[in-house]
KOLLOPA-270399 format. One line per 2 residues: number of its first residue (from 1); their letters; for each residue x, y, z of C-alpha. Coordinates in steps of 0.1 Angstrom, whole numbers, plus 2048, in hexadecimal, padded with zeros to 3 digits. Example, Ala and Ser with C-alpha at 12.3 -4.5 7.8 and 13.67 -1.06 7.14 Angstrom:
// KOLLOPA-270399
1	as	87B/7D3/84E | 889/7F5/847
END
This chain:
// KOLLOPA-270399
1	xx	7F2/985/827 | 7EC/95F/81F
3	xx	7CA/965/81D | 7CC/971/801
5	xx	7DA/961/7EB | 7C5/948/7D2
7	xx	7C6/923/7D8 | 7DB/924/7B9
9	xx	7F8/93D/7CB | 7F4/925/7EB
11	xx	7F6/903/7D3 | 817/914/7CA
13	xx	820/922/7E9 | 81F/8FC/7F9
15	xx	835/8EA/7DF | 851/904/7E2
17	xx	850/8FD/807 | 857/8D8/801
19	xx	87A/8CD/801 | 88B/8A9/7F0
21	xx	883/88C/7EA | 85E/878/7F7
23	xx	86F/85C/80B | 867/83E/801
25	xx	85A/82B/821 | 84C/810/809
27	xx	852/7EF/801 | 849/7D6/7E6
29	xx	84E/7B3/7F7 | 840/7A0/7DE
31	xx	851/7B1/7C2 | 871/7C4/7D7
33	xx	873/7E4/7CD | 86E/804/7E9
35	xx	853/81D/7E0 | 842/83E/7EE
37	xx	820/833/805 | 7FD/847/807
39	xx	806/850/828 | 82C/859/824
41	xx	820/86E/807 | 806/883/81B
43	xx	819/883/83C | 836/897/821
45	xx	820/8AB/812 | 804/8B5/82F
47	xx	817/8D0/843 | 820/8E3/824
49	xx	7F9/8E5/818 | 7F1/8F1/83E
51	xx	807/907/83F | 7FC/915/81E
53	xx	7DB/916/82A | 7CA/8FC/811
55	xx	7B3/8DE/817 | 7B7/8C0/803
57	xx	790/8AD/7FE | 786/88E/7E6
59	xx	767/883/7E2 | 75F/85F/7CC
61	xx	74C/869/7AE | 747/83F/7A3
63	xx	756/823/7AB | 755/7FD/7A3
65	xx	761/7E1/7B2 | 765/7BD/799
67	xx	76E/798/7A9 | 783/785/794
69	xx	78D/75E/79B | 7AD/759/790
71	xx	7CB/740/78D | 7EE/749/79F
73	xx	80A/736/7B1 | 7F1/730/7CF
75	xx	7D5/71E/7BB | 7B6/731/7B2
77	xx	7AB/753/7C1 | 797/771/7C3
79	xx	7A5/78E/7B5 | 793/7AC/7BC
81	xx	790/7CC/7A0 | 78B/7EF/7AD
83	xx	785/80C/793 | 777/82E/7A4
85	xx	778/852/794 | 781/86E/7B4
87	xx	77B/893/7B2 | 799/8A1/7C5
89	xx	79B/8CA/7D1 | 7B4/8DF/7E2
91	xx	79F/8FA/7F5 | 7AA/91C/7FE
93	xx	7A1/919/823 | 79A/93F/827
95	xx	781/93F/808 | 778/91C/805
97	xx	763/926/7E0 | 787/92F/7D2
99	xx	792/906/7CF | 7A6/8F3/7B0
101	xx	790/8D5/7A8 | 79C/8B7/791
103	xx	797/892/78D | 7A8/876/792
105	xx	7A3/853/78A | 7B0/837/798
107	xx	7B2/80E/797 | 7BD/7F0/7AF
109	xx	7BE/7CD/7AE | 7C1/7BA/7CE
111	xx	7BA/796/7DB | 7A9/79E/7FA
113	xx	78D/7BD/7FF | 7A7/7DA/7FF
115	xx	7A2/7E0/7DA | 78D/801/7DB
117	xx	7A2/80C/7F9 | 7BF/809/7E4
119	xx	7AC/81E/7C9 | 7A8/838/7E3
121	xx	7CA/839/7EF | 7DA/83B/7CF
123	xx	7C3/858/7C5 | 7CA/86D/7E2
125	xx	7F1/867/7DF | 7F5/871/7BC
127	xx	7DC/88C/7BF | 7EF/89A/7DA
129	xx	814/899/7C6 | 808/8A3/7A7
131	xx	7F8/8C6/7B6 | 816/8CB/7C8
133	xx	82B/8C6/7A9 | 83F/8A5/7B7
135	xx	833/88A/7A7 | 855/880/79B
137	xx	86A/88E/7B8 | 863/867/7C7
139	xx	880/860/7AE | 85E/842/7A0
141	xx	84D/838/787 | 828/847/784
143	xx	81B/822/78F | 837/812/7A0
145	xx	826/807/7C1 | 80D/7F5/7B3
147	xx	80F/7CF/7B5 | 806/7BC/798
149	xx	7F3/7A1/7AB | 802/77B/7A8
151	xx	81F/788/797 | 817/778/775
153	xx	837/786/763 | 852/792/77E
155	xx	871/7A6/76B | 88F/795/762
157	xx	8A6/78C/77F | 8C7/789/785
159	xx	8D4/767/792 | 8D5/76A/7B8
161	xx	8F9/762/7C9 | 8F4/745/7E4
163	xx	8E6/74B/800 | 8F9/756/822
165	xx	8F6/753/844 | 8E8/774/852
167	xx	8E6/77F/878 | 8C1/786/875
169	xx	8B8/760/867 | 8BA/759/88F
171	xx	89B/776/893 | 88A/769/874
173	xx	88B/743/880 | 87E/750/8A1
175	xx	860/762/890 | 85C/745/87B
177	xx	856/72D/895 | 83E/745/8A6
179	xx	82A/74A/888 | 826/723/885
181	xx	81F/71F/8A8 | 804/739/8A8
183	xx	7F3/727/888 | 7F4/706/898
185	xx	7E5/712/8B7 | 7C8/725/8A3
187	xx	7C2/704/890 | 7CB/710/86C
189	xx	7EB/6F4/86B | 7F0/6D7/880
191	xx	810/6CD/875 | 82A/6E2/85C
193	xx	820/6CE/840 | 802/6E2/841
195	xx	817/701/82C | 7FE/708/811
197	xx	7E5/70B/827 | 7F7/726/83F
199	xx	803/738/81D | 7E0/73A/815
201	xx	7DA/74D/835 | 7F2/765/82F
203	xx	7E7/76F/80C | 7C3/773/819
205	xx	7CD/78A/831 | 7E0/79E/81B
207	xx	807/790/81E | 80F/782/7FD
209	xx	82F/77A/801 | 837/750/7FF
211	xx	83F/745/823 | 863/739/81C
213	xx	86B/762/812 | 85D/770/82B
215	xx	873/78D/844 | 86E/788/86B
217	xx	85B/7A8/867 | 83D/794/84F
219	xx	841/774/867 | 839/78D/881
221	xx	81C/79B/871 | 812/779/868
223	xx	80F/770/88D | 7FE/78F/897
225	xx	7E2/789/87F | 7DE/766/88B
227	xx	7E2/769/8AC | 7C6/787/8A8
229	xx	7AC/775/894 | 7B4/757/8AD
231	xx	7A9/76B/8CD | 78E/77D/8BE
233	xx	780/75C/8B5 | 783/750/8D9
235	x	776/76C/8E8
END
């Protein structure tokens, strides 16, 4: 009966149920490289621990959060620190005294306030492949989605061949335009000279990718958050 067994029996029981490789549904724009998310990870792991009747819980034993100013390619900003210390436990449902508890540390740097979720996040992922024994079954690194903020010293790259005409440049003109639009009507740029100071938007709300690199799909984002903050203003 899966009662009972011991959360260490069900631990086991749920990584034999899990099959292949953790897709990675990530991706590194700022650095280009495809990774495995906090939600692609748990979505991949959570029917297996149901199943297996365990519940996953963390609970933030410290935490600390340190503001940095600092130089990058965008003048001077705030980089934000995050350092917290998690207690993580997978409970037998059945007999919730019979657990496996263990700690976890983790630490984020980000340039707007999503440091200490970061923390979180990263925690809960690799506390989640590590009990279930696939921590290296992303085919990663230990730390490979984390961004090293401003990108001080990017890896060698290979010369890049000339660029070519694509059929999506037509899609990403078209979100271009309606990103600039939706800026100039909000009143952050008047004219398109005004590029630094629609860049600087988009790193403060969280897109830090230089405007001239930019896929349709950031332009679009780019929009959305201006058009957002712009109607909630108004409203």
């Amino acid at each position: 009966m899966s009662d009972e067994k011991n959360i260490y029996q069900r631990i086991n029981e749920a990584g034999k149920a899990l099959l292949g490789r953790i897709p990675k549904d990530g991706w590194n724009g700022e650095q280009k490289y495809k990774f495995t998310s906090h939600d692609g990870a748990v979505e991949f792991v959570r029917p297996s621990l149901m199943d297996a009747g365990i519940v996953f819980a963390m609970t933030c034993k410290d935490s600390a959060v340190v503001c940095h100013e600092r130089q990058t390619q965008y003048g001077m900003k705030y980089l934000y620190e995050a350092s917290a210390m998690f207690e993580c436990a997978m409970i037998n449902i059945d007999k919730p005294d019979d657990r496996h508890t263990f700690v976890v540390p983790a630490h984020a740097l980000d340039y707007s306030d999503k440091a200490l979720g970061k923390a979180i996040s990263y925690a809960k992922k690799y506390a989640l492949l590590a009990m279930c024994g696939l921590l290296l079954a992303t085919g990663e690194e230990y730390e490979a989605d984390k961004t090293s903020p401003g990108n001080e010293t990017p890896p060698p790259q290979k010369p890049k061949a000339p660029p070519q005409k694509k059929e999506s440049d037509s899609v990403k003109e078209i979100a271009k335009r309606a990103a600039w639009n939706a800026a100039k009507k909000a009143g952050i740029v008047s004219v398109n000279a005004d590029k630094p100071k629609l860049q600087e938007y988009a790193i403060t709300n969280g897109i830090n990718v230089p405007l001239d690199d930019m896929t349709a799909a950031e332009l679009n984002e780019l929009e959305g958050k201006i058009v957002t903050e712009f109607e909630t203003k108004k409203d």
